[in-house]
C-alpha positions in Angstrom: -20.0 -22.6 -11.7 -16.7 -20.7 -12.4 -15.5 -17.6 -10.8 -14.1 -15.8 -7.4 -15.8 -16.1 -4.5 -15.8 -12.7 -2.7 -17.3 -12.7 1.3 -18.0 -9.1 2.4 -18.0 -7.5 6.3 -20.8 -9.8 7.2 -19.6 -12.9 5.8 -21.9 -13.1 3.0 -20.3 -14.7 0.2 -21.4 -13.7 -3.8 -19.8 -15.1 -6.8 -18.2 -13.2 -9.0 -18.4 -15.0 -12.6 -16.1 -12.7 -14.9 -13.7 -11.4 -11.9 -11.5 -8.1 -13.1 -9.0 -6.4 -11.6 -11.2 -3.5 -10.3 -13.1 -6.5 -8.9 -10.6 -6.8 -6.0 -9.8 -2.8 -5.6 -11.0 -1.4 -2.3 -13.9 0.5 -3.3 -15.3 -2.6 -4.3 -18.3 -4.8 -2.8 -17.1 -7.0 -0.4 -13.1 -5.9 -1.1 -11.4 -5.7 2.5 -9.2 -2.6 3.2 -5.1 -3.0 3.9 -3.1 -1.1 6.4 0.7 -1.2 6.5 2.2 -2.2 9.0 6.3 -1.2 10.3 7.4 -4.0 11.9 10.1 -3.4 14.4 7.3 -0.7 16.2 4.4 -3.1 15.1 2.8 0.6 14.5 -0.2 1.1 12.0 1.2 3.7 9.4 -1.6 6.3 8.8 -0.1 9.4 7.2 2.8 10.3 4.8 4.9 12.0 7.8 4.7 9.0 9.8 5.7 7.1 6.3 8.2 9.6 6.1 10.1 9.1 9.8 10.0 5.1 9.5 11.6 5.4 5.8 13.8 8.3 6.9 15.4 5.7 9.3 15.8 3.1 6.9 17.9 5.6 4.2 15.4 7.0 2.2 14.1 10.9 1.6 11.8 12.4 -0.3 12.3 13.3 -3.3 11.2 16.5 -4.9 9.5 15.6 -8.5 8.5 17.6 -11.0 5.5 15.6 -11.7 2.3 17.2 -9.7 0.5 14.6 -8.2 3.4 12.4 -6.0 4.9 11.9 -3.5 8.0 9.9 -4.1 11.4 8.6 -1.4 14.5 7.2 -3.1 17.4 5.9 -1.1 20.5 7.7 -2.8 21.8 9.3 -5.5 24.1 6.4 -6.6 21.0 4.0 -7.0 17.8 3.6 -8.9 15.7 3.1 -6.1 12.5 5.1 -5.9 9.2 4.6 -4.5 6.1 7.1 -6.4 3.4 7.2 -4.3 -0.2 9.4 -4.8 -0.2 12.9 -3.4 -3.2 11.8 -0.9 -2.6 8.9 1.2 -5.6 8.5 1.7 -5.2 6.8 -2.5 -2.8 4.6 -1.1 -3.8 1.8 -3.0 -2.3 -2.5 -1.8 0.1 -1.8 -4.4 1.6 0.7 -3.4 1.9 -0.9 -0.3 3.6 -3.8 -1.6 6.0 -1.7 -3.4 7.1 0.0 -0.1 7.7 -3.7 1.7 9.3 -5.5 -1.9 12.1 -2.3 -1.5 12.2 -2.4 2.3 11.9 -6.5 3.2 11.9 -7.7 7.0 10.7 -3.6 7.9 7.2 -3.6 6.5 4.0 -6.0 6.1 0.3 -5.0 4.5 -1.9 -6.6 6.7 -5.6 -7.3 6.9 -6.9 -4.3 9.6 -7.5 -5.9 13.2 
Protein backbone atom coordinates (compact mmCIF):
# COMPACT_ATOMS: atom_id res chain seq x y z
CA UNK A 1 0.00 0.00 0.00
CA UNK A 2 1.74 3.30 -1.26
CA UNK A 3 0.78 6.79 -0.38
CA UNK A 4 0.55 9.66 2.51
CA UNK A 5 -0.93 8.97 5.50
CA UNK A 6 -3.09 12.03 6.55
CA UNK A 7 -4.66 11.97 10.49
CA UNK A 8 -7.39 14.58 10.89
CA UNK A 9 -8.68 16.58 14.30
CA UNK A 10 -9.73 13.35 15.76
CA UNK A 11 -6.87 11.34 14.96
CA UNK A 12 -8.40 9.29 12.40
CA UNK A 13 -5.90 8.39 9.96
CA UNK A 14 -6.94 7.82 5.90
CA UNK A 15 -4.55 7.06 3.20
CA UNK A 16 -4.14 9.07 0.59
CA UNK A 17 -2.93 6.77 -2.55
CA UNK A 18 -2.15 9.49 -5.31
CA UNK A 19 -1.22 12.56 -2.75
CA UNK A 20 -1.19 16.22 -4.70
CA UNK A 21 -0.29 19.30 -3.73
CA UNK A 22 -3.90 20.55 -2.95
CA UNK A 23 -3.84 17.26 -0.92
CA UNK A 24 -1.94 19.11 1.91
CA UNK A 25 -3.57 22.79 1.40
CA UNK A 26 -5.69 23.79 4.39
CA UNK A 27 -9.01 23.55 3.13
CA UNK A 28 -8.25 20.05 2.85
CA UNK A 29 -9.61 16.87 4.87
CA UNK A 30 -7.62 16.19 7.67
CA UNK A 31 -4.87 19.29 6.55
CA UNK A 32 -4.02 21.13 10.03
CA UNK A 33 -4.06 25.02 9.97
CA UNK A 34 -0.56 27.13 10.63
CA UNK A 35 -0.18 30.29 12.55
CA UNK A 36 2.90 32.42 12.62
CA UNK A 37 4.49 32.96 15.15
CA UNK A 38 7.10 36.38 16.12
CA UNK A 39 9.42 35.11 18.22
CA UNK A 40 11.06 37.66 20.42
CA UNK A 41 7.07 38.51 21.77
CA UNK A 42 6.16 34.75 21.28
CA UNK A 43 2.83 36.67 19.97
CA UNK A 44 0.37 34.83 17.46
CA UNK A 45 0.23 37.22 14.36
CA UNK A 46 -3.49 37.45 13.36
CA UNK A 47 -3.84 40.57 11.07
CA UNK A 48 -1.78 42.51 8.41
CA UNK A 49 -1.32 45.60 10.96
CA UNK A 50 0.07 43.50 13.52
CA UNK A 51 2.30 41.89 10.44
CA UNK A 52 2.87 45.23 9.67
CA UNK A 53 4.37 46.73 13.30
CA UNK A 54 6.58 43.35 13.86
CA UNK A 55 8.05 43.85 10.10
CA UNK A 56 8.12 47.62 10.50
CA UNK A 57 10.64 46.94 13.41
CA UNK A 58 12.68 44.71 11.59
CA UNK A 59 13.26 47.37 8.36
CA UNK A 60 10.60 46.68 6.20
CA UNK A 61 7.43 48.87 4.75
CA UNK A 62 4.77 48.37 2.68
CA UNK A 63 5.07 48.79 -0.48
CA UNK A 64 2.43 50.37 -2.66
CA UNK A 65 1.93 47.99 -5.87
CA UNK A 66 0.18 48.50 -8.77
CA UNK A 67 -1.02 45.12 -8.86
CA UNK A 68 -4.73 44.84 -7.18
CA UNK A 69 -4.92 42.08 -5.16
CA UNK A 70 -1.44 42.45 -2.59
CA UNK A 71 -0.19 43.34 -0.05
CA UNK A 72 3.55 43.42 -0.37
CA UNK A 73 6.79 44.85 2.43
CA UNK A 74 10.27 45.26 0.94
CA UNK A 75 13.21 46.28 3.14
CA UNK A 76 14.80 49.19 0.92
CA UNK A 77 15.23 50.67 -2.08
CA UNK A 78 18.88 49.46 -2.59
CA UNK A 79 17.75 45.80 -2.34
CA UNK A 80 15.60 43.22 -4.08
CA UNK A 81 13.87 42.15 -1.09
CA UNK A 82 10.11 41.87 -1.26
CA UNK A 83 7.63 39.89 0.30
CA UNK A 84 3.85 39.68 -1.99
CA UNK A 85 1.39 38.59 0.15
CA UNK A 86 -2.78 38.15 -0.65
CA UNK A 87 -4.89 41.26 -0.03
CA UNK A 88 -6.96 39.10 2.76
CA UNK A 89 -5.02 37.59 5.34
CA UNK A 90 -7.35 35.62 6.05
CA UNK A 91 -5.60 33.62 2.31
CA UNK A 92 -2.54 33.60 3.99
CA UNK A 93 -1.54 30.43 2.81
CA UNK A 94 1.97 28.10 4.87
CA UNK A 95 3.83 29.56 2.04
CA UNK A 96 3.48 32.56 2.49
CA UNK A 97 4.39 32.07 5.86
CA UNK A 98 7.53 30.48 5.10
CA UNK A 99 8.53 33.22 2.83
CA UNK A 100 8.13 35.83 5.64
CA UNK A 101 10.49 33.59 8.17
CA UNK A 102 13.21 32.44 5.01
CA UNK A 103 13.62 36.69 4.62
CA UNK A 104 13.37 37.34 8.30
CA UNK A 105 15.40 34.16 10.11
CA UNK A 106 15.74 33.88 14.02
CA UNK A 107 12.26 36.61 14.15
CA UNK A 108 9.58 34.36 12.85
CA UNK A 109 8.40 30.49 13.06
CA UNK A 110 4.90 28.85 11.44
CA UNK A 111 3.83 26.68 14.02
CA UNK A 112 1.19 24.00 14.42
CA UNK A 113 -1.80 26.21 16.53
CA UNK A 114 -1.75 25.23 20.37
Amino acid sequence: MSGVWIFDRRGVARLITHPTRESFEQSAPGARPRVLVYLPANQVIRSYDELEQRLGELGWTRYRPKVDGLVQFHRSASTAHLISLPNRFSDLKPFHMYDIVVKNRSFFQVRDPC
